[in-house]
VORO-515662 format. One record per residue: x, y, z of N, C-alpha, C in turn. Coordinates in steps of 0.05 Angstrom, whole numbers, plus 5000, padded with zeros to 4 digits. Atoms other than C-alpha are relative to their C-alpha. Layout:
<pts>
XYZXYZXYZ ...
</pts>
This chain:
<pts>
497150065000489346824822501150035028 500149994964492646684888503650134997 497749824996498447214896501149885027 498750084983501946754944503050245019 498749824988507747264958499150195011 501349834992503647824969499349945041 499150004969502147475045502049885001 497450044991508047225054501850265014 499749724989509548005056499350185020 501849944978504248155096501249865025 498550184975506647605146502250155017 498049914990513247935149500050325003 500549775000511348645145498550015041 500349914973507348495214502049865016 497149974984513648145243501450215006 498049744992517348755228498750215020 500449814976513049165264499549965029 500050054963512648805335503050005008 497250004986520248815329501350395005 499149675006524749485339501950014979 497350125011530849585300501449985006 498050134981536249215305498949715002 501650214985531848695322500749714985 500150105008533048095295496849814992 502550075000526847675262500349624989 499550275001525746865250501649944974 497850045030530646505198497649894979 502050095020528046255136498549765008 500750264992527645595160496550015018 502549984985522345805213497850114992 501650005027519346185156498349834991 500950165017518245745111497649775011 501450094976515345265174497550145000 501949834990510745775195497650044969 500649935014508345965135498849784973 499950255018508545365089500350064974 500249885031511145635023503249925004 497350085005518545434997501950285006 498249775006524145835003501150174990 499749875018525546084939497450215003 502949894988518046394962500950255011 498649904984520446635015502250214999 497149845013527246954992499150284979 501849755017523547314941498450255015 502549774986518447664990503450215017 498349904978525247755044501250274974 499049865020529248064975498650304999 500849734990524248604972499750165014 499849874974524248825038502850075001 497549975004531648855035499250244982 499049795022531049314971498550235010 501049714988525949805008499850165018 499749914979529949935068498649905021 502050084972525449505121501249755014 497350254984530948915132502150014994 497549975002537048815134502149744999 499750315000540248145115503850045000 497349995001547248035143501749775003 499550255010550947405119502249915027 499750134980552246885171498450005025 501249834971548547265221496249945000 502050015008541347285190499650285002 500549735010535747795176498550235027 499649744976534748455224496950274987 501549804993529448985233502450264990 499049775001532549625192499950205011 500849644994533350355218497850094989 502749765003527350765223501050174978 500349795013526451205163499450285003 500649754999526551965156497850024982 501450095014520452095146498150355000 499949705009518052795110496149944999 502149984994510152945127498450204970 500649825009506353345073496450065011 503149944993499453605102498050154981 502249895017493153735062498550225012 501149674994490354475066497049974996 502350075008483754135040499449954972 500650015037484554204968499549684998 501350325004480753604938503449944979 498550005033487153224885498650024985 501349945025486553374817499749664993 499550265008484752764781501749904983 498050115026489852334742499449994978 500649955028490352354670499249684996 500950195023487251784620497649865025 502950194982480951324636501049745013 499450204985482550864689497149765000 501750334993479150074691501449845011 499050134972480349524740499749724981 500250335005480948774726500749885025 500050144977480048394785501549775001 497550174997486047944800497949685021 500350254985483547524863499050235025 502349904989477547644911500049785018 500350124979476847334984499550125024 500749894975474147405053502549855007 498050154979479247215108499850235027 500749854985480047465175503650174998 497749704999484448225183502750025003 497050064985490047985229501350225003 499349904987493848375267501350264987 498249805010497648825219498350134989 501549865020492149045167497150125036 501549974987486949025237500550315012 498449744987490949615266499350204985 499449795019490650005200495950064999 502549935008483049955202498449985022 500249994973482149975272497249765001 502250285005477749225269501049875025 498350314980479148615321501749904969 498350195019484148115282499049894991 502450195021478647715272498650064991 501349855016474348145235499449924973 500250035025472847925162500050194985 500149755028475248375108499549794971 499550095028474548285032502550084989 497350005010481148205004499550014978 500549955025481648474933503350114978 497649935020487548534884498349974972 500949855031486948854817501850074990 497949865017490349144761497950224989 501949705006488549814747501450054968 498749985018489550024678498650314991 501349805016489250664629500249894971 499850205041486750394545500149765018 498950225004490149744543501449995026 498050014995495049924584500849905043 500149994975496649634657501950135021 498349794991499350184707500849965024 500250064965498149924788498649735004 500950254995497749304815498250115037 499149944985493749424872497349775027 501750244992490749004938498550185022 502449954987484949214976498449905024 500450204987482949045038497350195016 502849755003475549355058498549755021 502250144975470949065124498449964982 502150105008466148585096496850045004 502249944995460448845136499450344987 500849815006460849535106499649924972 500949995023459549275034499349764988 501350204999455048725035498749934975 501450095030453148324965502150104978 498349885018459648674939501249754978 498250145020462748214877501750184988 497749885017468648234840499550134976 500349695027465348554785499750355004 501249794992462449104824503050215004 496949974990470849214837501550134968 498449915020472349384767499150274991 500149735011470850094760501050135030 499449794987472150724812498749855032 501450034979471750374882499350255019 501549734980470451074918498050044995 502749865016465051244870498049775009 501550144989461950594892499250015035 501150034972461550584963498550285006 501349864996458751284954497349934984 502650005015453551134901497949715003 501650235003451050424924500149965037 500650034968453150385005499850305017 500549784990452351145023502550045019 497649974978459851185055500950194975 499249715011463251855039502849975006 497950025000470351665030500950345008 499349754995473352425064503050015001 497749964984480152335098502449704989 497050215011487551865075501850105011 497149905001493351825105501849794985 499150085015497951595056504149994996 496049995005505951415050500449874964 498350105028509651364982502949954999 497450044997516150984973500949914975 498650135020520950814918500449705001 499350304995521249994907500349894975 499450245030522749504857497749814992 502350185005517349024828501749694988 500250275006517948264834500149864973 500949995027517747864773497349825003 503450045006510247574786498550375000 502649835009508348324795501050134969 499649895025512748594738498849834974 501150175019509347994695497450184987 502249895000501848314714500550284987 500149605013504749084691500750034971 499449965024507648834633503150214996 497049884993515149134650502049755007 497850174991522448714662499550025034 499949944956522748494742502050155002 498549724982526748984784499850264991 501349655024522649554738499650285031 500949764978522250194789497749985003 502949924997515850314819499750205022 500449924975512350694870497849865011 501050284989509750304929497450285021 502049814985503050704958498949865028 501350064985500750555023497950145018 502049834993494050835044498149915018 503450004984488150825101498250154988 503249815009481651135078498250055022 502050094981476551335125498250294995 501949855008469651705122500250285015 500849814986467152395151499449975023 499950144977466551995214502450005019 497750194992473751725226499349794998 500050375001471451005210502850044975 498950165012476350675173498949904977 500850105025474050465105500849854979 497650225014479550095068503150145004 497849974988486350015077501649864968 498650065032490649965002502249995006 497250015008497549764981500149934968 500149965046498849954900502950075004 497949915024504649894861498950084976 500249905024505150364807501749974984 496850005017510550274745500950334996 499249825002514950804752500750234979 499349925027515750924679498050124991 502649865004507951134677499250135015 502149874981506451474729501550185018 497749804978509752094774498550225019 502149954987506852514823501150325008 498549664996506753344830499050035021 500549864979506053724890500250255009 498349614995504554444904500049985035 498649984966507154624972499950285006 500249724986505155245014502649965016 496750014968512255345051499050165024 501949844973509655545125503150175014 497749784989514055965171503049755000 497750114996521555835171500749905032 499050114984524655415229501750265012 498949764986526955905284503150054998 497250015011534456175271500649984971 499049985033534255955194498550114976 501949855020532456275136498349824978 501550125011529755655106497649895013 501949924980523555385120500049715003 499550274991522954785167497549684977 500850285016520654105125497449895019 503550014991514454025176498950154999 502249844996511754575171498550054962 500049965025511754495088496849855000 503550125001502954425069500049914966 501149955034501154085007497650034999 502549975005495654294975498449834986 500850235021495053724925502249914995 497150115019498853154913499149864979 500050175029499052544870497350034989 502150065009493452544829498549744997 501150185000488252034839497849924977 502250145021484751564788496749995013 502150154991478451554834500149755020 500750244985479550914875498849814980 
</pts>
């Protein structure tokens, strides 16, 4: 299945980051040009960026590079997460090599031209589908991989078939809305809450090992956090927000 919006997002996700904010970024028109997908396309991908704070669309004027987010750190003490509840399975959406490009290359420290395997899935627990999510993993580290090999616990695979020891994530979670092609795949109304995961993986090395973006439906899925509070911020009696350690957060299905 060819999740056409999905780069379209990508596209504009690495626009936004060569701009600052403020910045203004190309109109639709040059969009659409560049890109070759219609406007209604287009509008749709811009719409969600608008709803998750990363543009800023101001009529007559066009669309803008938002304000930088506050952005709250939680550090892992080492505790492994607990795992998420129910039995998680995968259904493999849409499977392709292409080369990294500039935005995802960064996240996985590759050249641009690098060949990853591009992988979107729906993750489910039973019946039930919970995360849409897309995958993007260097082709040379998992050679002979198929899309079947994709529908169970990809961590547990690259340990049990390519000897890579998934160790280290750094990971952001944001509140967003879901599309109506992805709210179709979750089985929810479009503009359904979600949370939007964005993760690097990388081994006991520091290599880089895949680089994920999952929507979860908000309505299934929530995420606890115990928190060591570290010393208070000097002068106050509370305690400063970087120095707060989690010990475990969301719980993970495995990969």
């Amino acid at each position: 299945m060819e999740l056409k919006r999905e780069r379209v997002r990508e596209h504009l996700l690495t626009v936004i980051e060569g701009r600052r904010p403020g910045d203004a970024i190309p109109s639709e028109r040059t969009l659409c040009a560049e890109l070759g997908v219609s406007r209604p396309t287009l509008r749709a991908a811009v719409d969600e960026l608008v709803a998750t704070g990363l543009l800023v669309r101001e009529h007559g004027r066009g669309m803008f590079v938002a304000p930088s987010k506050v952005t709250q750190e939680l550090v892992s003490d080492g505790a492994a997460a607990a795992a998420a509840t129910g039995g998680w399975t995968s259904r493999v959406l849409e499977s392709r090599s292409a080369p990294a490009g500039a935005r995802i290359a960064r996240k996985l420290d590759v050249s641009p031209a690098a060949v990853l395997l591009h992988v979107t899935r729906l993750r489910l627990t039973g019946d039930a589908p919970i995360a849409l999510e897309h995958l993007h993993i260097p082709r040379d580290l998992v050679p002979g991989l198929t899309a079947a090999g994709m529908e169970g616990g990809f961590h547990a695979l690259l340990r049990e078939r390519y000897g890579i020891h998934p160790a280290h994530a750094v990971q952001s979670i944001e509140p967003t809305v879901l599309s109506r092609e992805e709210a179709g795949l979750l089985g929810v109304p479009e503009l359904s809450p979600a949370l939007l995961f964005d993760r690097t993986t990388s081994d006991a090395d520091g290599r880089p090992v895949e680089y994920v973006r999952a929507l979860y439906r908000g309505d299934r899925y929530r995420i606890v956090s115990r928190l060591a509070l570290g010393r208070g911020a000097p002068g106050t009696g509370a305690p400063h927000p970087g120095a707060w350690r989690g010990q475990a957060t969301r719980g993970t299905d495995g990969g």
